[in-house]
N, C-alpha and C positions, 0 to 999 in steps of 0.2 A: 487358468493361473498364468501370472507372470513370471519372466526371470527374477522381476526383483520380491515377486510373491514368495518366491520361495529362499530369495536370501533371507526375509525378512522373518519366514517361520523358521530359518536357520539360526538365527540370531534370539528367538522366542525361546525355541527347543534348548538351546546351551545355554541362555543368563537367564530365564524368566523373560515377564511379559515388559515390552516397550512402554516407556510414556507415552502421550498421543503427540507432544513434540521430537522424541526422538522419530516416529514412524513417521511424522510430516516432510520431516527434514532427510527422510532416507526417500521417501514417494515425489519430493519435489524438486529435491538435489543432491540423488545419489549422482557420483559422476559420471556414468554409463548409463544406466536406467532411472532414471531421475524425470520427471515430468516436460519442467521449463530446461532440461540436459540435450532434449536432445529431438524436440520438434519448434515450431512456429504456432502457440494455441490460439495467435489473435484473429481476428475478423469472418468473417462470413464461412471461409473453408477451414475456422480454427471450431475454439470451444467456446470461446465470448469473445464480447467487444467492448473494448478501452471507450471513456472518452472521446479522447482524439483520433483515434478510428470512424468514429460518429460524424464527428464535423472537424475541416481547420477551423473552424469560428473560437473549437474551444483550445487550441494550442495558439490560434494568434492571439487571444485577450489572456494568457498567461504571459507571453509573451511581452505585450504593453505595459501588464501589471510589474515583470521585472525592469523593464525599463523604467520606469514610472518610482519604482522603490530605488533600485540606482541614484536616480537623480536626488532622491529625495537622501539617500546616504553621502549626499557631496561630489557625486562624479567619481568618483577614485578612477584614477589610470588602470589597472590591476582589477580584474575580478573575478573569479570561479564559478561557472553558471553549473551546477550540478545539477544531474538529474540520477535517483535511486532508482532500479529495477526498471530503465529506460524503453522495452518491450523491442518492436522496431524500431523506433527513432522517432515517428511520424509525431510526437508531441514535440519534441528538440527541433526537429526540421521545421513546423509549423512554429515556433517560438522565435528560431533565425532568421525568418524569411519576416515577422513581425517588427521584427529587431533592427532592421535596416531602416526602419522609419525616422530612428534616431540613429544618425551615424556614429557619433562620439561612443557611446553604448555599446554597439556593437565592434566597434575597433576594442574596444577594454575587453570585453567578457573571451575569456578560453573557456572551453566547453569539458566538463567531465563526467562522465559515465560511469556509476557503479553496477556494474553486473558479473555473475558467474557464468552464466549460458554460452558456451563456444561458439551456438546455433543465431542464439538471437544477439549476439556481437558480432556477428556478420551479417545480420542485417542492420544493424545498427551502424557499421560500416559503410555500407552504401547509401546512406542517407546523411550521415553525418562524418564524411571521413577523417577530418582534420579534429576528431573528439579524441581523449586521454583516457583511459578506461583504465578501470582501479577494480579489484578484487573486494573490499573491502573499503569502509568508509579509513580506515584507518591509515590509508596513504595518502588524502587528499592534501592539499598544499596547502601552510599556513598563509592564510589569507583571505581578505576578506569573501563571501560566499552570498551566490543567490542560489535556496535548494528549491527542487522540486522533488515532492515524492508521490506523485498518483496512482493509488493502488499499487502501496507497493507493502504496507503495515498490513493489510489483509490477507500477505501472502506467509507473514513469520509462522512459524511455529509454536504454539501453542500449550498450556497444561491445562486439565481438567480436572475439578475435584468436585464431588459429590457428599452433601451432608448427608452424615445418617445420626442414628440417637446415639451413637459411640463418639461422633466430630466428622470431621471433614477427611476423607479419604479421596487418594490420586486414582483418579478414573485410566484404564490401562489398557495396552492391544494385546489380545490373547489371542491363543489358536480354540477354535471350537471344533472339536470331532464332529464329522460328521458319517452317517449311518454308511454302511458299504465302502469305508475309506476317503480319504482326503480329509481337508479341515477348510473352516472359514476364520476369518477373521473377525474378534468382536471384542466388546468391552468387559472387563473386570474389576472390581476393587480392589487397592494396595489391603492387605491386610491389618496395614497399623493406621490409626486417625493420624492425622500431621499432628505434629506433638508443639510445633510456633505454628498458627497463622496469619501471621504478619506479614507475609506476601500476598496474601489475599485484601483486596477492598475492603475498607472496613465498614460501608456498604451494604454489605452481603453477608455477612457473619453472623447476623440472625435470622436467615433466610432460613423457609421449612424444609422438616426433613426429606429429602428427595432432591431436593434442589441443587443444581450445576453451577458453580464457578469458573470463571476461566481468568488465565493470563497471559501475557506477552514477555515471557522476563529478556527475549533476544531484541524487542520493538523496543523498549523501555530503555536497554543498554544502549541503543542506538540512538537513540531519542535522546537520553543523557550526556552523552559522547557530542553529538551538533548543540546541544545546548553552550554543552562547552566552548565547542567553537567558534560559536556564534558571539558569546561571551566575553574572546579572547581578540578574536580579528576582528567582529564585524559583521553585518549581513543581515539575510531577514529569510526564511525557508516557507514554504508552502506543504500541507500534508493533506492530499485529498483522496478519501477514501469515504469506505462504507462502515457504518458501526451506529454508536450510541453515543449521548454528550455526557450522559451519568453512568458507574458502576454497577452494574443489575445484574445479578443473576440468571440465567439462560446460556444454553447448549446453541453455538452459531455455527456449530463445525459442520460446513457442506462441500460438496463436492461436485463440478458442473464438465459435463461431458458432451460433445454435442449440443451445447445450447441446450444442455437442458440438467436437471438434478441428478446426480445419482448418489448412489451407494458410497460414502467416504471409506470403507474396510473392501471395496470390491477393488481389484485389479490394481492395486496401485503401482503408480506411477503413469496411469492411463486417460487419470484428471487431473485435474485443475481443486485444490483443495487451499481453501479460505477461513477465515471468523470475521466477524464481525471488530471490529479498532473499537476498543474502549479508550475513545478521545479524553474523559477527567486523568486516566491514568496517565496515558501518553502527553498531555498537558504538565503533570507532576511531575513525570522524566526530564521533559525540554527544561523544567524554572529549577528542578535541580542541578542541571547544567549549572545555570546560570544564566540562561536566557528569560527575555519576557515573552510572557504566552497573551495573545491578544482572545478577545471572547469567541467564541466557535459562531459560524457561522453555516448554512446549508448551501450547498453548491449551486440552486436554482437564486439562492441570494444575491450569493456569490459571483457570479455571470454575470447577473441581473447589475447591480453594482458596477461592472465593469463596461458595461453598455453591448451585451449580445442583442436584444432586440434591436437598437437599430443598426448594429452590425448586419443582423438576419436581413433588415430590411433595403441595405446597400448593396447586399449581396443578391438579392431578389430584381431590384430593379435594374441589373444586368442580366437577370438569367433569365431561359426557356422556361415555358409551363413547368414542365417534369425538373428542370431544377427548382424549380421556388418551391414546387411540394416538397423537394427530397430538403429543401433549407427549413420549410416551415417543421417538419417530421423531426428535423435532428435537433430543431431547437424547442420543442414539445419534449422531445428524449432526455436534452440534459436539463432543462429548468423545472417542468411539472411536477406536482405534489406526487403524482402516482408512478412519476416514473424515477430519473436518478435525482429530482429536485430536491428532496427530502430526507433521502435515506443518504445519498451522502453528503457528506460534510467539508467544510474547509476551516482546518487549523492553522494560523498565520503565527509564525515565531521571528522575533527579531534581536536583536542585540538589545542589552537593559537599556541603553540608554540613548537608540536610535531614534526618527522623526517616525511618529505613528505613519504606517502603510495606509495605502488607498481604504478610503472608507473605512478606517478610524480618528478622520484627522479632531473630530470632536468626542471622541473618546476618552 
């Protein structure tokens, strides 16, 4: 067991059992023992790998692509290039150094960071020093905005609910005795059915009994919130993640340690704990802002669209044997059906009444 194992059966023992978004939000960002608090989980010597870990191919053609919607929003002098849950930097630094292609571009854009991690705003630091780092979307400057969010909706926290023949009850963290002393950690039902389910999909409301629901209601605020803004100043945001394009029913809650699955109730704060972005909802958050939501797209599309193959292929005809493999390899990783091609997605949001972004101009 952990320190923060046993705050958390501390917290069990005196109020009753946790929702599965409070325990996320104490396993991912308690301020001491907190997951992303207080290591580095990216790349090879982490617990997975980003995107842009992968290849710069895929922070330079983000990159191009904000350029590319800049121009097409009239140039503005002034502009906010935000990035959410920004990891190392390594997408922002591959996006600036893409960005110099168009001088004008990069003279406008100030750079802002939303993160809480002490750990990873210091590495963030040495990759991108002269960025503004915000706590909260909630300080960003009124002003026009280009967002990026990559994997960063698959890290919120989360609720669970389970039909049974009574309604839909909130799936919970309990402590489970276990024989000779100690307890584990596992799931429970709320005693009472939700009495509205109106935050639930309506989707999934006649889903059989046994069946899991989930929601994002802190992804959604958020999402609501830049819709706004977007609405207000201007701009166009990017959301690329893993998830589904419909509302469906299913348990996504996993948890990857070592490059590999584990146990989401074992040792928290020790992984990396995820869902799956239910993009129609997260879509319905942004147009409640106020913004307009363009149609979902898949990331291997998405790339694809922006011109990574013959990116990979300019990139190749400078390099050694072993780099063109290690080019061909990262670009099989983010485009292919079997690998991030499919399973994740790209949500494109812009102000209602902005010039369609790349690859929608006949839209």
């Amino acid at each position: 067991m952990t320190p923060l194992s046993d705050l958390i059966a501390g917290l069990i023992s005196g109020q009753g059992p946790l929702t599965i978004a409070d325990y996320m939000a104490l396993a991912l960002g308690h301020p001491q023992h907190g997951y992303y608090m207080k290591q580095v989980p990216f790349g090879e010597q982490g617990d997975f790998i980003t995107a842009p870990e992968i290849s710069q191919m895929f922070g330079e053609l983000i990159g191009l692509w904000c350029a590319d919607t800049w121009t097409r929003m009239g140039s503005p002098t002034e502009i906010a290039l935000v990035e959410l849950g920004p990891g190392r930097g390594t997408l922002m630094q591959d996006v600036l150094r893409a960005a110099t292609a168009l001088p004008a571009f990069a003279d406008a854009v100030e750079v802002h960071f939303v993160e809480t991690s002490p750990v990873l705003t210091g590495e963030q630091r040495a990759r991108v020093p002269n960025a503004t780092w915000h706590a909260s979307i909630a300080s960003l400057p009124e002003k026009p905005l280009l967002l990026i969010a990559n994997e960063f909706f698959d890290a919120l926290p989360i609720r669970q609910f389970q039909r049974t023949e009574r309604g839909w009850h909130e799936r919970c963290v309990t402590l489970i005795p276990q024989e000779g002393g100690g307890y584990d950690f596992g799931l429970q039902l709320s005693p009472e059915a939700l009495a509205n389910t109106s935050m639930l999909p309506l989707s999934v409301l006649d889903a059989p009994q046994g069946a899991v629901a989930e929601i994002c209601p802190a992804g959604e605020a958020i999402a609501e919130t830049l819709g706004n803004h977007l609405a207000r100043f201007g701009g166009a945001a990017l959301t690329i993640d893993y998830g589904h394009g419909q509302s469906a029913p299913g348990d996504t809650l996993q948890a990857v340690r070592g490059h590999d699955y584990a146990d989401p109730f074992a040792d928290p704060g020790e992984a990396d704990l995820t869902a799956h972005v239910d993009f129609a909802s997260l879509a319905q958050a942004f147009a409640k802002g106020g913004a307009k939501v363009w149609p979902l797209t898949t990331q291997g599309a998405f790339l694809t669209m922006l011109g990574i193959t013959e990116r990979a292929k300019r990139l190749s005809a400078k390099a050694t044997p072993a780099q063109t493999r290690d080019i061909k390899s990262a670009l099989e990783r983010l485009t292919a059906p079997k690998e991030m091609g499919t399973l994740f997605k790209v949500l494109t949001i812009t102000a209602p009444n902005m010039a369609a972004p790349a690859g929608f101009d006949a839209a």
